[in-house]
C-alpha positions as CSV (number, residue, x, y, z in Angstrom):
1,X,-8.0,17.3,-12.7
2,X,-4.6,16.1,-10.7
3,X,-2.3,14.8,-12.9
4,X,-1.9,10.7,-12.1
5,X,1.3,9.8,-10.0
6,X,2.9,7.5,-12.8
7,X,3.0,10.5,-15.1
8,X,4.4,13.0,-12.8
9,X,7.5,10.9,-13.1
10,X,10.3,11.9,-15.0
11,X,10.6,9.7,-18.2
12,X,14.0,8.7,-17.9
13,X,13.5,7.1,-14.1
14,X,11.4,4.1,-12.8
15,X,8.6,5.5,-11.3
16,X,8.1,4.0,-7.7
17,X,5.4,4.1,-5.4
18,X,5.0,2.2,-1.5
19,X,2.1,1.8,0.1
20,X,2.1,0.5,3.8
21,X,0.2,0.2,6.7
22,X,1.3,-1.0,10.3
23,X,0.4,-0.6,13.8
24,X,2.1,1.1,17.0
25,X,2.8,-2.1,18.5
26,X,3.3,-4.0,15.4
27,X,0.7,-6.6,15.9
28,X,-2.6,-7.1,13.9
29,X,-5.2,-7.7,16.4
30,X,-7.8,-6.2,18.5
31,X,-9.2,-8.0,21.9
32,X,-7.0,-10.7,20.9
33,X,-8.3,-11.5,17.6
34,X,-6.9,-11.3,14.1
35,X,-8.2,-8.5,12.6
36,X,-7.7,-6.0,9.0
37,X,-6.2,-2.9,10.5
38,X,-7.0,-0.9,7.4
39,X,-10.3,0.7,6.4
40,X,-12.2,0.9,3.2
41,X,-10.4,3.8,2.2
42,X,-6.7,2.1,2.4
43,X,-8.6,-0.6,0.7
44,X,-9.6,1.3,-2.6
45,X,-6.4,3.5,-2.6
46,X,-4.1,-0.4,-2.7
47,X,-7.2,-1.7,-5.4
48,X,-6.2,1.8,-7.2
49,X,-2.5,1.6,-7.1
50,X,-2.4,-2.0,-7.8
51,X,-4.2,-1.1,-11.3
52,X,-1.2,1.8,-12.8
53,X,1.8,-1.0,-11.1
54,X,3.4,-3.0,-14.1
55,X,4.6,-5.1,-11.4
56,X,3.6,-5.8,-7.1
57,X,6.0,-6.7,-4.5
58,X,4.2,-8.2,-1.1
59,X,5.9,-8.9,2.4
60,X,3.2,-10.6,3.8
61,X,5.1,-11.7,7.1
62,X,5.9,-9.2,9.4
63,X,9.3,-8.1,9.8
64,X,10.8,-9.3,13.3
């Protein structure tokens, strides 16, 4: 069994991790609709990530 990411890290540094999805163009939408551009996988593996973070930074708006 893999070794889990956090533990990999060595103990006297902050372990870090980023997980981020975007889109060629930048824009979330297909036929001109609002839409996720993420499937169920990138779903489980932020669910996943989310539960070994002591702490969760979100950028919700999309940088210009």
């Amino acid at each position: 069994m893999e070794t889990p990411p956090q533990e990999r890290a060595p103990a006297d540094r902050p372990f870090v991790f980023v997980n981020m999805i975007s889109t060629v163009d930048g824009r979330a939408a297909r036929d001109g609709r609002s839409a996720t551009i993420g499937g169920d996988a990138d779903l489980e593996l932020l669910l996943e990530l989310r539960t070994i973070a002591d702490a969760v930074l979100l950028r919700p708006a999309r940088a210009a």
